[in-house]
C-alpha positions in Angstrom: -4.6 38.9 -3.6 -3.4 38.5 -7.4 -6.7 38.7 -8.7 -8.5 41.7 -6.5 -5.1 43.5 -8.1 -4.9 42.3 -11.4 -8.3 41.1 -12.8 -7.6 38.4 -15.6 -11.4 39.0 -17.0 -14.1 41.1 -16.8 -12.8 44.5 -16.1 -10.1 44.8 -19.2 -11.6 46.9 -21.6 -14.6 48.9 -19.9 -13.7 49.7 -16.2 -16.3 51.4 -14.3 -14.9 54.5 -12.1 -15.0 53.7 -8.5 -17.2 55.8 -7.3 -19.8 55.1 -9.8 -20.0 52.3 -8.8 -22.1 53.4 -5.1 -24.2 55.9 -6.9 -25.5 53.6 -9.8 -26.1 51.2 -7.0 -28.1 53.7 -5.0 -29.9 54.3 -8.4 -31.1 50.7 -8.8 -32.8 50.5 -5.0 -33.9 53.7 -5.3 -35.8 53.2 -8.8 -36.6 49.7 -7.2 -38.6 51.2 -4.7 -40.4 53.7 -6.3 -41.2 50.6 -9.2 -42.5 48.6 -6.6 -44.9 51.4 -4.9 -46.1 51.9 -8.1 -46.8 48.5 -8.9 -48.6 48.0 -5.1 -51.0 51.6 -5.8 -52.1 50.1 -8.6 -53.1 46.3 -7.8 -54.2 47.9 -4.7 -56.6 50.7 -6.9 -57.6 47.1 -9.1 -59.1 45.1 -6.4 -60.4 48.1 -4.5 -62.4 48.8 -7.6 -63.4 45.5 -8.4 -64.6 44.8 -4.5 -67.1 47.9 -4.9 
């Protein structure tokens, strides 16, 4: 458990706060998601247009 206490490397000179850590996670999927709808409208727009 020495090294969950005491990280030797990493974490020594810019340490995240705690509960940052959950809400840039959050962040991420959230902007993940909204990225990948994005990215689905529009091939789906592309091929719809090209089919007609």
């Amino acid at each position: 458990m020495e090294f969950i206490d005491k990280p030797t490397f990493g974490h020594t000179k810019y340490k995240l706060p705690v509960i940052l850590v959950p809400v840039i996670m959050f962040a991420v999927l959230i902007f993940g998601i909204v990225v990948s709808k994005i990215y689905v409208d529009n091939v789906m727009d592309d091929s719809h247009s090209e089919s007609h």
